[in-house]
C-alpha positions in Angstrom: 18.0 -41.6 -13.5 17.6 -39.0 -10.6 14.9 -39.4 -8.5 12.0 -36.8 -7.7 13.2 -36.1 -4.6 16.3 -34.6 -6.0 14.3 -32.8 -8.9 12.3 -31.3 -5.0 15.2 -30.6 -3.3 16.7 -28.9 -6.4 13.7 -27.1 -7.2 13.3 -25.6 -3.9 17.1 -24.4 -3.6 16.6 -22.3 -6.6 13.3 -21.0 -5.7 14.6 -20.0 -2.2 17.0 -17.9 -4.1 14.8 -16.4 -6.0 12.3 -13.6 -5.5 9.2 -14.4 -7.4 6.6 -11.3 -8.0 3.5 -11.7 -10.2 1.8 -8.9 -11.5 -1.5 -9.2 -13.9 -0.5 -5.7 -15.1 2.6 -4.7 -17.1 3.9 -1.1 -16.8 6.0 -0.1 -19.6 9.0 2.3 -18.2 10.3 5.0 -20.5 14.1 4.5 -20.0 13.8 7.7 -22.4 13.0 9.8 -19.3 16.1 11.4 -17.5 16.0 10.5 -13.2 14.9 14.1 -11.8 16.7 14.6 -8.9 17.9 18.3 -8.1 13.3 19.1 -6.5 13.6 19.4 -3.0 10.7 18.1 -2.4 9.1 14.6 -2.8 6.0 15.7 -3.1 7.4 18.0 -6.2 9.0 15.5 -7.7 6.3 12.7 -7.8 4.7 14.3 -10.8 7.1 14.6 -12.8 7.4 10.2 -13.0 3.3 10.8 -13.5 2.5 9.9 -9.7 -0.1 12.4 -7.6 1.9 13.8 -4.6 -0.4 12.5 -2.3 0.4 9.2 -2.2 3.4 10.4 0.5 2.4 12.0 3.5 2.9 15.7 4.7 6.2 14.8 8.0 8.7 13.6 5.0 12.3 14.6 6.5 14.5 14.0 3.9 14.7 11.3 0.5 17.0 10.1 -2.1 16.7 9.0 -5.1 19.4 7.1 -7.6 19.8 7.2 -10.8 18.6 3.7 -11.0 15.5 4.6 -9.9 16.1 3.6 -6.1 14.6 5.9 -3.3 14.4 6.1 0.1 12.1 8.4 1.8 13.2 9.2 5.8 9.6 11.0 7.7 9.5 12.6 10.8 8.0 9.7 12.3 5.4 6.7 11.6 2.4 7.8 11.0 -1.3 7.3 9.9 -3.3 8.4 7.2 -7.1 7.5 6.5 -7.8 6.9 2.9 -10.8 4.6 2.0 -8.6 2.3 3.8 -6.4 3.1 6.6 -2.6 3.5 5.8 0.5 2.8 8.0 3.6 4.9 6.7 6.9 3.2 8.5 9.6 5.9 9.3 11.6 4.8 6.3 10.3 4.1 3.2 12.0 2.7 0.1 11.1 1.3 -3.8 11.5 1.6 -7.2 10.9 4.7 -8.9 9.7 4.9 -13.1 7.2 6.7 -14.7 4.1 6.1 -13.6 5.0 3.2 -11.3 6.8 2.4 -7.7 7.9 -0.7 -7.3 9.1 -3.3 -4.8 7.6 -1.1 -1.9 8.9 -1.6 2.0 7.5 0.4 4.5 3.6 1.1 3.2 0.5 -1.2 5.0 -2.9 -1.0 4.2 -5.4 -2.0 6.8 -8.4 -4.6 5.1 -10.5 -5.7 7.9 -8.7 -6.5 10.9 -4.9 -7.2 8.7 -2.3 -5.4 8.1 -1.4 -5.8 4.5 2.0 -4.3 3.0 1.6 -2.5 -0.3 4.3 -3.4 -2.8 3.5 -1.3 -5.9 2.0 1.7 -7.0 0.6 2.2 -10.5 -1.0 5.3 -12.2 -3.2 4.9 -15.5 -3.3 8.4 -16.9 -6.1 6.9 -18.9 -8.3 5.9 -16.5 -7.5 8.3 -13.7 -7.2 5.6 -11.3 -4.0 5.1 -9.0 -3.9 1.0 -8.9 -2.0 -0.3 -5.2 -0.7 -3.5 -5.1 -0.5 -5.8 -2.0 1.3 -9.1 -3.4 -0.4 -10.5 -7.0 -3.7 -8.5 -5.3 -4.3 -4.9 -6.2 -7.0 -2.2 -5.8 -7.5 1.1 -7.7 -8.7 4.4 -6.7 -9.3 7.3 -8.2 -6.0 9.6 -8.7 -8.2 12.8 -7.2 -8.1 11.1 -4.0 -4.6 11.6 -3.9 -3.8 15.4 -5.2 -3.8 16.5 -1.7 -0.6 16.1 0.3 -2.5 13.7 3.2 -1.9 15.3 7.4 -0.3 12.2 9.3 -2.2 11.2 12.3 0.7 9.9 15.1 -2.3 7.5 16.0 -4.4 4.8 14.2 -8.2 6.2 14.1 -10.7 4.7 12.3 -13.7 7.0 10.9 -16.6 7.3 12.9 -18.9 6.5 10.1 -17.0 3.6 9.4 -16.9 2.4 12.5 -20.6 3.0 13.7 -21.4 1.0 10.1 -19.3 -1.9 11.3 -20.5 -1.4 14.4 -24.7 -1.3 14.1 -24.0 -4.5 11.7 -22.1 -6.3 13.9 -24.2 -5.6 17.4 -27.5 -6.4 14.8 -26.2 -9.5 13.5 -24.8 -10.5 17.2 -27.8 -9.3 18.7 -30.4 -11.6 16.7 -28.7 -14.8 17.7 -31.3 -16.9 19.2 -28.4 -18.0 22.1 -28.2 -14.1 23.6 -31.3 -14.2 25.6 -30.3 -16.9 27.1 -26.7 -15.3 27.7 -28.2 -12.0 29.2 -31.1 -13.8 31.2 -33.7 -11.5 28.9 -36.8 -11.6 28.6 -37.8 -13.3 25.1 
């Protein structure tokens, strides 16, 4: 009889050389669909697999794209883009290309709080006009009109004023009403 350490051991060697993705949605890809490949430009091609052009920004240099559904899409340089959330585009980035979908995403990070969060898929439901963006087994939706505009890359990170006053006032409130702070400042109570 082995012993549960080897049924560990085992377990782990397999699951090292595996890569595990969980999804609570399921996409169903129309292998029906011919690759289009001869658009010169992304942002022309992304509606034709059902996706707004906006979810790329406006510097991309040059992509490919497989017939497997493959792509790599080379920009200008890394850049920013302020959504509801703020968006980190790397210089390079690559996935999985079907109707409606991207998939196993590098080179996309969404900013949620103070983290950096990668974003690993991309999924459009024509029904419900919402673009849905995944970040591990975690996703979020938006609504697809926020993306038919081809977004203006920002070389810098800036966070929106409104935003940040919001998080701001909150933050200096909630900090200021401490009962410690007088104390701290020598004021008067």
């Amino acid at each position: 009889m082995a012993s549960p350490t080897c049924f560990y051991l085992l377990f782990l060697s397999l699951l090292s050389q595996t890569q595990l993705s969980f999804s609570t949605t399921y996409t169903q890809i129309d292998h029906g669909r011919p690759l289009v490949t001869s658009i010169a430009d992304v942002h022309d091609l992304l509606p034709k697999y059902g996706l707004p052009k906006g979810i790329v920004p406006n510097n991309v240099k040059s992509y490919t794209l497989s017939s497997t559904g493959d792509f790599t899409i080379e920009l200008e340089s890394t850049c920013y883009v302020q959504f509801d959330d703020l968006v980190y585009y790397d210089k390079t980035i690559s996935g999985k290309l079907s109707y409606g979908a991207v998939h196993d995403v590098f080179g996309i990070q969404a900013k949620k709080l103070f983290l950096w969060l990668p974003v690993t898929g991309i999924e459009v439901n024509g029904k419900s006009g919402m673009v849905q963006f995944f970040v591990g087994a975690f996703s979020k939706e938006f609504p697809a009109v926020q993306f038919e505009d081809i977004p203006v890359c920002k070389r810098k990170a800036v966070l929106r004023a409104d935003l940040f006053a919001s998080m701001t006032g909150s933050l200096f409130h909630c900090w200021w009403r401490q009962p410690y702070l007088p104390v701290l400042f020598h004021a008067p109570i």
